[in-house]
N, C-alpha and C positions, 0 to 999 in steps of 0.2 A: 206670734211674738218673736220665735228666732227668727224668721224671714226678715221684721223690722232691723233686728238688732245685729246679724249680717249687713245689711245696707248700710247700718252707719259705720261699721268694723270697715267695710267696704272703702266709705268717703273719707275715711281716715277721721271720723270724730266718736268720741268715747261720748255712751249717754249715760246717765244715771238715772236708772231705772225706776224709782223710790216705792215699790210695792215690796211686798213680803216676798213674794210668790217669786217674780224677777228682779230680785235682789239679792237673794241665793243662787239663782242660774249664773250672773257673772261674780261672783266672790272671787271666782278665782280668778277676775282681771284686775286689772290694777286702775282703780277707780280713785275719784276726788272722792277724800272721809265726808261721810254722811252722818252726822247724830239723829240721832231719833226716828229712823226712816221705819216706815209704817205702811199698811194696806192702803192708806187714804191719806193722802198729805196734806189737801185743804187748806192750801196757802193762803190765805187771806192779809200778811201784808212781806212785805221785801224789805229788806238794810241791806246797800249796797256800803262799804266803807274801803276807805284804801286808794289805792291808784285800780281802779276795778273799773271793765266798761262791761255793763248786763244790758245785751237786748230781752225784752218782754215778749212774749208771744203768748194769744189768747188761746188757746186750745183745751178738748175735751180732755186730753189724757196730763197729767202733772208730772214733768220731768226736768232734768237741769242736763245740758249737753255742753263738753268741753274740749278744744282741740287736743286731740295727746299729748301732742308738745306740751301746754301749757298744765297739764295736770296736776305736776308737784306747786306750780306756785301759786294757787289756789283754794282757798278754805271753804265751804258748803255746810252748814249748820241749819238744822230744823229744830225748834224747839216749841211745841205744840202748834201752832198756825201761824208762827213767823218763820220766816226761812234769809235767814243772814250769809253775805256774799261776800269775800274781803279777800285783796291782795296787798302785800306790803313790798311787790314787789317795782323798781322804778319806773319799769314799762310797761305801760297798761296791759292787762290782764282779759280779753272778752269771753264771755260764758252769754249764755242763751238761756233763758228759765221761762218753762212753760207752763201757765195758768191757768185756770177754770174763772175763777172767779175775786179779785185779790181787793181791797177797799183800801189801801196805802201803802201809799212807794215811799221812802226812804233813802238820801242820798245822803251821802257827809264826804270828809278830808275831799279830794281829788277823784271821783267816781263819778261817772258817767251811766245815765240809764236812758235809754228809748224803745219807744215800744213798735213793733214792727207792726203793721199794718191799724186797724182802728179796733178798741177795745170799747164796748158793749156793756155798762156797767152800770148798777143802780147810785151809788154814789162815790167817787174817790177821795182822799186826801193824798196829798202831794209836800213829804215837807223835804225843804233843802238846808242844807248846814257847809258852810265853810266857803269850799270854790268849787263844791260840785255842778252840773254840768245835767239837766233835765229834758229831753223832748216827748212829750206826752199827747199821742191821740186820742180822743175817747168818746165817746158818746155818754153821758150821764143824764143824770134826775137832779141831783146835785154835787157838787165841787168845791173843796176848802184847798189852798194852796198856803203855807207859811215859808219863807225862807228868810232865815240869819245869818248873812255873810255876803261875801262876794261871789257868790255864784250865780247860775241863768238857769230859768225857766223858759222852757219855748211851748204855749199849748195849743192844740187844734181840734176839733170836733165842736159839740155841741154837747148846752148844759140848759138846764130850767134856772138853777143858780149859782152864779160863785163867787163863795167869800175869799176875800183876800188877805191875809197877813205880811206883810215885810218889812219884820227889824232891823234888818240891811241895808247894804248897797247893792244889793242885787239885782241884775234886769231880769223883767219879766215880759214874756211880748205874748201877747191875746189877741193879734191881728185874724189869726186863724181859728177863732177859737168865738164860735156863735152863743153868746151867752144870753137866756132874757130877764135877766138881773140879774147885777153885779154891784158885793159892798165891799168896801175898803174899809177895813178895824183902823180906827183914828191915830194916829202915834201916840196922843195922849194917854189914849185907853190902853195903847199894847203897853207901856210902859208901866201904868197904874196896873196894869194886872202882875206884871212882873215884880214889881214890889210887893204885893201883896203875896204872891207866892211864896216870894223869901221870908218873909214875916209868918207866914203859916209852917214854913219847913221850919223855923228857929224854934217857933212854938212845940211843934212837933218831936222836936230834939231833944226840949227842956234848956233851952239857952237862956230864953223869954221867961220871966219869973212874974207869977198873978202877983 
């Protein structure tokens, strides 16, 4: 583990280590804040938010790597198997976040995420929000994509299924992407679910009087 963690000292990129054990050995450098950081991170999904661009990487060990430069403008938040990524700064911001096993990505405001080589995975969700900015490889079993807004999905790999949602104006291009079924939720039905949500939150409020 020092041998690793020289190499990156080395290439000039600070990593964050998220284990107990190597999380005490660099305290005393000067790292992106971590909440909740733990033995076992077991990211299972990502919120990317902000002007933020996160490459994905699939690997055995779970870490988040950031250039030095960039360390102060950068927020890294774990809170039990979501792990949330945001800059509010005007120039995009790139971090690297390394996975075992993750079931939904999360994009919003102006953020950018791609995944660096082909993820391996039993099923993902993909939702997009605003004008963020998605390219996703993967191999699945199955696949749900939603996005509301102006933003792009690009996806490639291979899937058994995948559902489609978009409340948007969003493109989404599948050219790359071997699906052997594919459904599209009707605009009718995405709508009629959406009112009926609101009518359940009212309910739930006490707005709605029996």
């Amino acid at each position: 583990m020092k041998n690793s963690l020289k190499t990156l000292v080395t290439s000039a990129m600070t990593a964050i280590i998220l284990s107990a054990t190597v999380f005490s050995s660099i305290a005393a450098e000067k790292v992106v804040p971590v909440v909740a950081a733990s033995a076992k991170m077991d990211i299972k999904r990502v919120i990317v938010q902000g002007n933020t661009r996160v490459h994905l990487v699939q690997s055995k060990n779970e870490w988040v790597s950031v250039e030095e430069s960039e360390m102060d403008k950068i927020s890294v938040k774990q809170m039990g198997n979501t792990l949330t990524v945001s800059s509010s700064e005007e120039s995009p911001v790139t971090v690297t976040v390394y996975v075992k096993d993750l079931y939904r990505i999360s994009a919003l405001d102006n953020s950018e995420v791609s995944t660096i080589g082909t993820f391996n995975l039993a099923y993902l969700q993909v939702i997009l929000r605003d004008n963020a900015v998605a390219h996703i490889k993967a191999n699945t079993e199955s696949m749900y994509t939603d996005m509301d807004g102006l933003g792009s999905l690009e996806l490639a790999g291979t899937t058994e299924s995948h559902t489609i949602k978009n409340s948007g104006l969003g493109s989404l291009k599948t050219e790359k992407l071997a699906a052997l079924r594919t459904d599209n939720l009707p605009v009718e039905s995405r709508l009629a679910m959406n009112v009926m949500k609101a009518k359940v939150k009212k309910a739930n409020t006490g707005d709605v009087k029996k």
